[in-house]
Backbone as a printed PyTorch tensor [residue, N CA C, xyz], in Angstrom:
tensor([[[  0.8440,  -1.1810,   0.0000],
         [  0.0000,   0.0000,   0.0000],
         [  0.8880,   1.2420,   0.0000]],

        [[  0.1710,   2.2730,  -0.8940],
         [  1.1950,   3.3150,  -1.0230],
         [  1.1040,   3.9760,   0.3680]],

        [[  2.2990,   4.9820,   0.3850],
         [  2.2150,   5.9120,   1.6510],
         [  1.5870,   7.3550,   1.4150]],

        [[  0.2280,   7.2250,   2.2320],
         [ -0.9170,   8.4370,   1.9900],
         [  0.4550,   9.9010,   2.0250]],

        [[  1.2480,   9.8260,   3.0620],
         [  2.1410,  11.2070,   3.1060],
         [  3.1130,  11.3830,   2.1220]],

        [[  3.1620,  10.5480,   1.7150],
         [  3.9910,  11.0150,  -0.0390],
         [  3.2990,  11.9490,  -0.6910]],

        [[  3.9750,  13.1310,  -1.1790],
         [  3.2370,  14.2970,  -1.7030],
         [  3.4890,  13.7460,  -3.6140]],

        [[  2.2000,  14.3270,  -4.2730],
         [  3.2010,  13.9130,  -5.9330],
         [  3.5250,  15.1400,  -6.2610]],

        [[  4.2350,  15.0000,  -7.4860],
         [  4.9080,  16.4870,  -7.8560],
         [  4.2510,  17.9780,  -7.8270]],

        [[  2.9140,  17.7100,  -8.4700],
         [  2.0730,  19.1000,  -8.1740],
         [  1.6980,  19.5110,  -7.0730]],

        [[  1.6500,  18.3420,  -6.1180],
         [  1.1770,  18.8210,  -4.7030],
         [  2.2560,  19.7160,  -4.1710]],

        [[  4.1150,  19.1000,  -4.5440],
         [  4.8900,  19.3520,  -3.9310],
         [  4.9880,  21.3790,  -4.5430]],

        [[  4.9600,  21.0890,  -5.4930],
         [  4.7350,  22.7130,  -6.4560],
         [  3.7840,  23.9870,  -6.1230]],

        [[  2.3520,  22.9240,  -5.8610],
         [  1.6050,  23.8800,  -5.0170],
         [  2.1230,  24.3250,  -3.7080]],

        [[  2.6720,  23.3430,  -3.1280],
         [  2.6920,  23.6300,  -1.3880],
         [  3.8630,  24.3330,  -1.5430]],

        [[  4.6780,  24.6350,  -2.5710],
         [  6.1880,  25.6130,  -2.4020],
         [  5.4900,  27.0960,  -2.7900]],

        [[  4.3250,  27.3630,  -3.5500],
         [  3.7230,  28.2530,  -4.0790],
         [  3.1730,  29.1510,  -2.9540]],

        [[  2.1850,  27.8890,  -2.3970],
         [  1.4780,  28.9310,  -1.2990],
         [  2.4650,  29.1890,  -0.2040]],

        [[  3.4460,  28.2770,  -0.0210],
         [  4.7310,  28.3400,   1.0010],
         [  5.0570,  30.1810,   0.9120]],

        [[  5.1200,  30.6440,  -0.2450],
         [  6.0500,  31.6380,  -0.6600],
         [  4.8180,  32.5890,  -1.2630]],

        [[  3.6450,  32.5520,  -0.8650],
         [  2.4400,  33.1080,  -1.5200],
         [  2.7570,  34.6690,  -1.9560]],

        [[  3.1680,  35.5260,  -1.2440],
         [  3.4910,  36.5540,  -1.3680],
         [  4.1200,  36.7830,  -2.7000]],

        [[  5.3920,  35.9810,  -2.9980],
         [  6.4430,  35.9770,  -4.1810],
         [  6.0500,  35.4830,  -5.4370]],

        [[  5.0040,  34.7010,  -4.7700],
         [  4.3860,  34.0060,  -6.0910],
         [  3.5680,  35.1770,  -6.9150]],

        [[  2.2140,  35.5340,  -5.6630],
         [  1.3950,  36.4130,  -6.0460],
         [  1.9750,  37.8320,  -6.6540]],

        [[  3.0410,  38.3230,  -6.5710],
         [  3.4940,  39.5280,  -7.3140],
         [  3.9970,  38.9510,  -8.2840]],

        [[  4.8130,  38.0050,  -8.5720],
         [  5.3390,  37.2830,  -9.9020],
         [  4.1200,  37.4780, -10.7760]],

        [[  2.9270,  36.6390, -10.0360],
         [  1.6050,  36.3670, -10.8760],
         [  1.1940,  38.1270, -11.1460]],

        [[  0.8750,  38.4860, -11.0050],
         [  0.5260,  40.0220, -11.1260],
         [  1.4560,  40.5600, -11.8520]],

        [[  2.4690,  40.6900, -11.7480],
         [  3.2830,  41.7630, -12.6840],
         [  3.3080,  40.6710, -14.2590]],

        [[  3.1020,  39.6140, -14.6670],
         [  3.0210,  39.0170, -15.5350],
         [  1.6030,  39.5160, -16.1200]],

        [[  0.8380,  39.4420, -15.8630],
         [ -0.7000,  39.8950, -15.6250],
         [ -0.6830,  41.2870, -16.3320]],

        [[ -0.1580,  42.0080, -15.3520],
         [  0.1020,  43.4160, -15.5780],
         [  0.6350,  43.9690, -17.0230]],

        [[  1.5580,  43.0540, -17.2850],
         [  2.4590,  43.2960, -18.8420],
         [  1.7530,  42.9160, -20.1250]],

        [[  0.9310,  41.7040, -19.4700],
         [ -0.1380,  41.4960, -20.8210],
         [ -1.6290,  42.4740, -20.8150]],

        [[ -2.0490,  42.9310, -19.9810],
         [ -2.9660,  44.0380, -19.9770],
         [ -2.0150,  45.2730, -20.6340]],

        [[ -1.1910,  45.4180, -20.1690],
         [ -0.2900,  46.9550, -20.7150],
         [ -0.1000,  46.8280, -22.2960]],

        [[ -0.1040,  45.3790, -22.7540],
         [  0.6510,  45.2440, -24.1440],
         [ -1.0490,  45.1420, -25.1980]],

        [[ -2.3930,  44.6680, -24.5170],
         [ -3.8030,  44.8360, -24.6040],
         [ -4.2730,  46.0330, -24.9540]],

        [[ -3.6470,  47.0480, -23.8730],
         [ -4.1260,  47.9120, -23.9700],
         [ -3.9380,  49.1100, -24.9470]],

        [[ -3.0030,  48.6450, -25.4740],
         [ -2.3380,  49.7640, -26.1550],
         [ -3.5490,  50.6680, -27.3080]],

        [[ -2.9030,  52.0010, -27.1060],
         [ -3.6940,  52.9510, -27.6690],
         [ -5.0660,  53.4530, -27.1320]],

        [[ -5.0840,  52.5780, -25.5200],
         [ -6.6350,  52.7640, -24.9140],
         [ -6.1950,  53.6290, -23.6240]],

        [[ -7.1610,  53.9400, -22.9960],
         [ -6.8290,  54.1860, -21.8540],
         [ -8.1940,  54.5740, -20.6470]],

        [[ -8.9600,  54.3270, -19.2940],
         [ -9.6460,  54.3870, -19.1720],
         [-10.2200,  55.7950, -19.5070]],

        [[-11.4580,  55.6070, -19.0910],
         [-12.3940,  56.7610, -19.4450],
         [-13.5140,  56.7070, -18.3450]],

        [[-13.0940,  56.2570, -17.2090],
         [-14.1450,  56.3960, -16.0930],
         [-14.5030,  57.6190, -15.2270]],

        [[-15.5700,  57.7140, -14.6550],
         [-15.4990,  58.8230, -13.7440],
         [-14.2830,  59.3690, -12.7240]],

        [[-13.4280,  60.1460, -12.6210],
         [-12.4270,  60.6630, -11.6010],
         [-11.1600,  59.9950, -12.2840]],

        [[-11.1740,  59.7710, -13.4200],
         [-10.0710,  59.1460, -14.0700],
         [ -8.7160,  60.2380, -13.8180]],

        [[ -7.8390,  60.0220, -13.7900],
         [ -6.5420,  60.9370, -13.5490],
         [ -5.7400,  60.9050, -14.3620]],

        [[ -6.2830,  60.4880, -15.4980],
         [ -5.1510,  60.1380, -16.8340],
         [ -5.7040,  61.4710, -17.7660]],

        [[ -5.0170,  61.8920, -18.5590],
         [ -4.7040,  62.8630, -19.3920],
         [ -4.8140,  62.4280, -20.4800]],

        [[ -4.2160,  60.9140, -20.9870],
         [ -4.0870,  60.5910, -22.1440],
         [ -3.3440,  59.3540, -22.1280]],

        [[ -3.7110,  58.1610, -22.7690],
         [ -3.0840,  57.0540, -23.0650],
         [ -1.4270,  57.1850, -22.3980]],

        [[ -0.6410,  57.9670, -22.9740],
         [  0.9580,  57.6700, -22.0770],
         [  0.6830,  57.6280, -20.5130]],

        [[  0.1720,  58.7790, -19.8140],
         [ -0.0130,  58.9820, -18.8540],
         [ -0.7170,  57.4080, -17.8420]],

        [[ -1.8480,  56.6900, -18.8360],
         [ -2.1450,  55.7120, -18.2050],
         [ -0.9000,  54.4880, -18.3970]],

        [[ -0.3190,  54.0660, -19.4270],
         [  0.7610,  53.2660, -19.6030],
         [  1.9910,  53.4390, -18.5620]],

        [[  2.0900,  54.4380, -18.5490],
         [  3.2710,  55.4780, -17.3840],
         [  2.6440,  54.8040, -15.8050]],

        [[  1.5060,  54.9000, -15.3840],
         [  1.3110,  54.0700, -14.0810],
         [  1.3080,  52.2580, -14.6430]],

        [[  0.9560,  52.0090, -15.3220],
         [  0.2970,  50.4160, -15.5760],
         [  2.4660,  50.3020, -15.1470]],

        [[  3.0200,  50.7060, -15.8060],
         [  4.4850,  49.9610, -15.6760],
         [  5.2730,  50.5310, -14.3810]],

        [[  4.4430,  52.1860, -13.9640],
         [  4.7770,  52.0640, -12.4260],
         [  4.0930,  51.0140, -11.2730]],

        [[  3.3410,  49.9910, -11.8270],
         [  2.8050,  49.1000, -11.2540],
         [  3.4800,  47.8600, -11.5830]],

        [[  3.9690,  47.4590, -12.8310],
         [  4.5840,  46.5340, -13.0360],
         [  5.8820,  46.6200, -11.9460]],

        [[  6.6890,  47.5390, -12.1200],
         [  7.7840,  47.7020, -11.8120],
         [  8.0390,  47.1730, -10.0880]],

        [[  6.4870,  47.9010,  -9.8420],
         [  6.4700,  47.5880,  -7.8960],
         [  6.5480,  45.9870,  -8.1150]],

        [[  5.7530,  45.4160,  -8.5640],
         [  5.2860,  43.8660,  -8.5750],
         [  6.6010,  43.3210,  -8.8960]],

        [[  7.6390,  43.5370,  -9.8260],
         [  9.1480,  43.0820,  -9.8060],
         [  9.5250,  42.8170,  -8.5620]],

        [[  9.7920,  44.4080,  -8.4980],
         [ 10.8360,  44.3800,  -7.2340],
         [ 10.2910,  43.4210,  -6.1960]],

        [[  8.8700,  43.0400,  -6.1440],
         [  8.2310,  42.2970,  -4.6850],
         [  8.9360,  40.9730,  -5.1610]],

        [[  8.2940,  40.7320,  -5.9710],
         [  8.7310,  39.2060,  -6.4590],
         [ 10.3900,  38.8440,  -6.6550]],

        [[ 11.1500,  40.1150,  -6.8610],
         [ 12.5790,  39.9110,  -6.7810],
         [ 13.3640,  40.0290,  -5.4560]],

        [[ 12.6550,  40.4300,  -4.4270],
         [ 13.0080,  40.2640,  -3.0530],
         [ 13.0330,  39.0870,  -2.6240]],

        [[ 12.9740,  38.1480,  -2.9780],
         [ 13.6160,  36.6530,  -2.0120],
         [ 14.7930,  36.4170,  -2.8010]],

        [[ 15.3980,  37.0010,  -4.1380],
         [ 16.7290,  36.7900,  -4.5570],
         [ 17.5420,  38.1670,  -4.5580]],

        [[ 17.8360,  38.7790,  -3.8700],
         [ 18.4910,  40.2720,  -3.3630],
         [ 19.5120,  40.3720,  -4.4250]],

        [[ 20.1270,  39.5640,  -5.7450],
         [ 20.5450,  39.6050,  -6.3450],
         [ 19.8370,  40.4570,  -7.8200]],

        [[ 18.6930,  39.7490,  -7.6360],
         [ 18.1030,  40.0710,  -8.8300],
         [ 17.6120,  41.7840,  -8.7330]],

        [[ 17.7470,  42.3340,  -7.5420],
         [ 16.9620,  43.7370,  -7.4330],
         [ 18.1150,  44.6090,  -8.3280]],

        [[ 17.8250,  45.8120,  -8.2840],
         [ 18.2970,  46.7670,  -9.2040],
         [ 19.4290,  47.4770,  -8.4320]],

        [[ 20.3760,  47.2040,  -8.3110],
         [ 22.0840,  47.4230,  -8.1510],
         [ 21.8210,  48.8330,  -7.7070]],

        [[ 21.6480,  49.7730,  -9.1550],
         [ 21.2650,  51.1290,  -9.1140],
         [ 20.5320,  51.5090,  -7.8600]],

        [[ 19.5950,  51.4780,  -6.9820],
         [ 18.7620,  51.6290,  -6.4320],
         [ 19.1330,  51.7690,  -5.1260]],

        [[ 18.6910,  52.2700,  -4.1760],
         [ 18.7440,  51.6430,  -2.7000],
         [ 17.6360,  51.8220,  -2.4810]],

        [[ 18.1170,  50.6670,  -1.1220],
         [ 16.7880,  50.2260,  -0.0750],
         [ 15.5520,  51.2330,  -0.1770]],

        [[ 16.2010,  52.6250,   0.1990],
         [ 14.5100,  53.6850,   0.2210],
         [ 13.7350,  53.4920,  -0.9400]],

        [[ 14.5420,  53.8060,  -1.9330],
         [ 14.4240,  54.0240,  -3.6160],
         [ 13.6210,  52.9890,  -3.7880]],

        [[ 13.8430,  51.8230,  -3.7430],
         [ 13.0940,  50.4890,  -4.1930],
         [ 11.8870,  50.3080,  -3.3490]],

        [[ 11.7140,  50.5540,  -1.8350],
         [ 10.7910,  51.2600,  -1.3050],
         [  9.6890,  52.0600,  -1.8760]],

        [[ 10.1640,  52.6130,  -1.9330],
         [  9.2260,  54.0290,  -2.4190],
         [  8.7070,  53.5050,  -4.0370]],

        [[  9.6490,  52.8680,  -4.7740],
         [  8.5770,  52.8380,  -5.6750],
         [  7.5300,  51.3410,  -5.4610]],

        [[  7.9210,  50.9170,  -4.6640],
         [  7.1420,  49.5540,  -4.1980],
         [  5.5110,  50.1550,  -3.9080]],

        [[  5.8810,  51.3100,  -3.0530],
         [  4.5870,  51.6620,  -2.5260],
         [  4.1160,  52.5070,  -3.3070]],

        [[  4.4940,  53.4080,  -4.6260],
         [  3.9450,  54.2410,  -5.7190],
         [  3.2190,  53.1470,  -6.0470]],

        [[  3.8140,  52.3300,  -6.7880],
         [  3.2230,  51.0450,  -7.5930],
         [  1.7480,  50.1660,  -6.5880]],

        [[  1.8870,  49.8970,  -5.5010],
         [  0.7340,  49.3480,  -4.7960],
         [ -0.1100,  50.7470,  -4.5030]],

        [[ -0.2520,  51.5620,  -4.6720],
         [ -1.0470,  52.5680,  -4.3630],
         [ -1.9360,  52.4990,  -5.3490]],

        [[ -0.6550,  52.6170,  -6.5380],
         [ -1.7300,  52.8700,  -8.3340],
         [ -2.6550,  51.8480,  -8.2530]],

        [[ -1.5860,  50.8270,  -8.2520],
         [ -2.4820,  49.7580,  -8.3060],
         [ -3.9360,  49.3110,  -7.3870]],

        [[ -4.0590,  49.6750,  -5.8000],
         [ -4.8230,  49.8330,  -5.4540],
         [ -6.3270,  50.9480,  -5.8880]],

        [[ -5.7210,  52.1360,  -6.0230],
         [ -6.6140,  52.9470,  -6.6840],
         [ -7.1480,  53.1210,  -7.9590]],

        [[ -6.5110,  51.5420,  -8.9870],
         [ -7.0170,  51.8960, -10.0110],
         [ -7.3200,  49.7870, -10.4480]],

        [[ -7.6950,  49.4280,  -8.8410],
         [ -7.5430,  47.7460,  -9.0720],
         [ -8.9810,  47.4660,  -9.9120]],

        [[-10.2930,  48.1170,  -9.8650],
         [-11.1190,  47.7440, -10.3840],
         [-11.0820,  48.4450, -11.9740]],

        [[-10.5980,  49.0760, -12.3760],
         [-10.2890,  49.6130, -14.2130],
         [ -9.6420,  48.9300, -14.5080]],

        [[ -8.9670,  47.8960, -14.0200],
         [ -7.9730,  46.8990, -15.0180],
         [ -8.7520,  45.7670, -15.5950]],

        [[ -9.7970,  46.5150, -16.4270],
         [-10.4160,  45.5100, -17.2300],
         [-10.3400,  46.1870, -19.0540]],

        [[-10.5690,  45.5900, -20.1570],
         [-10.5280,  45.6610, -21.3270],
         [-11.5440,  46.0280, -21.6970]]])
């Protein structure tokens, strides 16, 4: 009889996923993010209290949002972050980027 606590490979994949949920979930999002940005092109919302000016202006946050979602997801390899940068710097745009993104989480539709 097999042994019920043997995990199989996807189980083992999932359970490293949610292990690391955080790293995963910005990986997943800024991937997300790049194919809406590359969708969108030439659009830009048009909702009530919109703060965009004009198509660049909305592209200009969508990749100040990408950019936060990097850096999250590149924080468990301190290698991969941006040399250029320090600690505040990468900071600060962490939280530009989750702001946009918060204040503009329900318009990220097509």
């Amino acid at each position: 009889m097999a042994n019920n606590r043997q995990k199989t490979k996807k189980e083992e994949e999932t359970y490293a996923d949610m292990w690391d949920l955080y790293h995963t979930l910005a990986d997943h999002i800024a991937t997300q993010l790049r194919r809406f940005l590359e969708a969108t092109k030439r659009r830009y919302p048009s909702f009530p209290g919109a703060s965009f000016r004009n198509e660049k202006e909305w592209q200009a946050a969508l990749r100040t949002m990408i950019r936060a979602f990097d850096l999250l997801a590149d924080c468990r390899c301190p290698e991969l972050r941006d040399p250029h940068l320090s600690e505040e710097e990468q900071e600060a745009l962490i939280q530009e980027g989750l702001r946009l993104f918060c204040q503009h989480f329900k318009n990220l539709w097509l």
